[in-house]
C-alpha positions in Angstrom: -6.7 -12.4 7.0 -3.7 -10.1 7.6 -6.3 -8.0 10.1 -6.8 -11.7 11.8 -3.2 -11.9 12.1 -2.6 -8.3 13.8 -6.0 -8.9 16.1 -4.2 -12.3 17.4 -0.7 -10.9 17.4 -1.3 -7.5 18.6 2.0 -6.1 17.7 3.1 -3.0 19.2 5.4 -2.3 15.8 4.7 -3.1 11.9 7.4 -2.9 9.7 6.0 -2.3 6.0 8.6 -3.4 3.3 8.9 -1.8 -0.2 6.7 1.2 -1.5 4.0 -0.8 -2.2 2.9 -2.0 0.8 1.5 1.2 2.2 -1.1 1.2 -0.4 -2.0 -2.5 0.5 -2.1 -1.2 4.7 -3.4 2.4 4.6 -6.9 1.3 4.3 -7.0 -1.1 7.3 -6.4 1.9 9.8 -7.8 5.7 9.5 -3.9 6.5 10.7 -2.5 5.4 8.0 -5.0 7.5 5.3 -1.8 9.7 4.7 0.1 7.1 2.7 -2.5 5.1 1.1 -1.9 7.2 -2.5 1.9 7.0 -1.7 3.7 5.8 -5.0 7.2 6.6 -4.6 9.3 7.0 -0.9 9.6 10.4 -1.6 5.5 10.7 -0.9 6.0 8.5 1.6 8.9 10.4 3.2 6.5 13.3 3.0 3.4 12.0 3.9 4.9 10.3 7.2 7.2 7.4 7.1 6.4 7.0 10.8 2.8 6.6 12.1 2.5 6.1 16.1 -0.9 5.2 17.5 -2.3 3.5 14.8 -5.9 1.9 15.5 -7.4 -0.8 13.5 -11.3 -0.9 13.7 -12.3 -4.3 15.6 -9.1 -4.1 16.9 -10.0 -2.7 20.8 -7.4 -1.8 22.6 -4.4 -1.6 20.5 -1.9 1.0 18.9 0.9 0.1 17.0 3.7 2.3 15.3 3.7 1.6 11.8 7.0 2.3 10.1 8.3 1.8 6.3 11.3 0.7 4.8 13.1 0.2 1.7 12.8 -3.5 0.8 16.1 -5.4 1.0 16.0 -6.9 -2.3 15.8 -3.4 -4.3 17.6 -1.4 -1.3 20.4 -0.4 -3.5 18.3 1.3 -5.6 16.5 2.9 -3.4 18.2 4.1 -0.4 19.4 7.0 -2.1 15.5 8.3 -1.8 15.2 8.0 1.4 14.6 10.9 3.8 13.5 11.1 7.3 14.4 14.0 10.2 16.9 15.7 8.3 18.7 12.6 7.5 19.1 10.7 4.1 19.6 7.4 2.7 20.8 4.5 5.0 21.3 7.2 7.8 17.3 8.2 7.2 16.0 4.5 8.0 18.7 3.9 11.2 17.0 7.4 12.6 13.8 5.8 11.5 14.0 2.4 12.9 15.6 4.3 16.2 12.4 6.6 16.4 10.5 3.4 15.7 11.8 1.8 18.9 12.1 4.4 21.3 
């Protein structure tokens, strides 16, 4: 279904919200193979916060950035975590969402 909605949509950016969403994604694109055991931001941090190009098999013709946040309803306590191009925290995911939209 949520592969339905990206095919009809074709969305050139995919906000993932909360840690546990990468696992749910990861397997729907070989891109996003690098997050798919990710259990805590700091792995995701690692592992790439920011995917660009990312293909999704019956998908022709599109690549999407994929990006992951904190979710809003346990930001507080984790945006402390966060960290992305030498930033951390909230200053991590406004360099993120920049990056995301450049």
């Amino acid at each position: 279904m949520l592969l339905e909605q990206i095919r009809t949509q074709r969305p050139r950016l995919i906000v993932l919200m909360g840690v546990e969403i990468p696992r749910f994604m990861a397997p729907m694109s070989p891109e996003l193979e690098c997050i798919v055991s990710a259990r805590k931001f700091a792995e995701v941090d690692a592992a790439g916060p920011l995917q660009r190009g990312v293909t999704f098999p019956g998908v022709d013709g599109l690549r999407s950035t994929v990006m992951v946040l904190t979710h809003p309803s346990l930001r507080h306590l984790n945006i402390d975590r966060r960290r992305y191009a030498g930033q951390q925290g909230h200053s991590a995911e406004l360099a993120l969402l920049r990056d995301a939209t450049a």
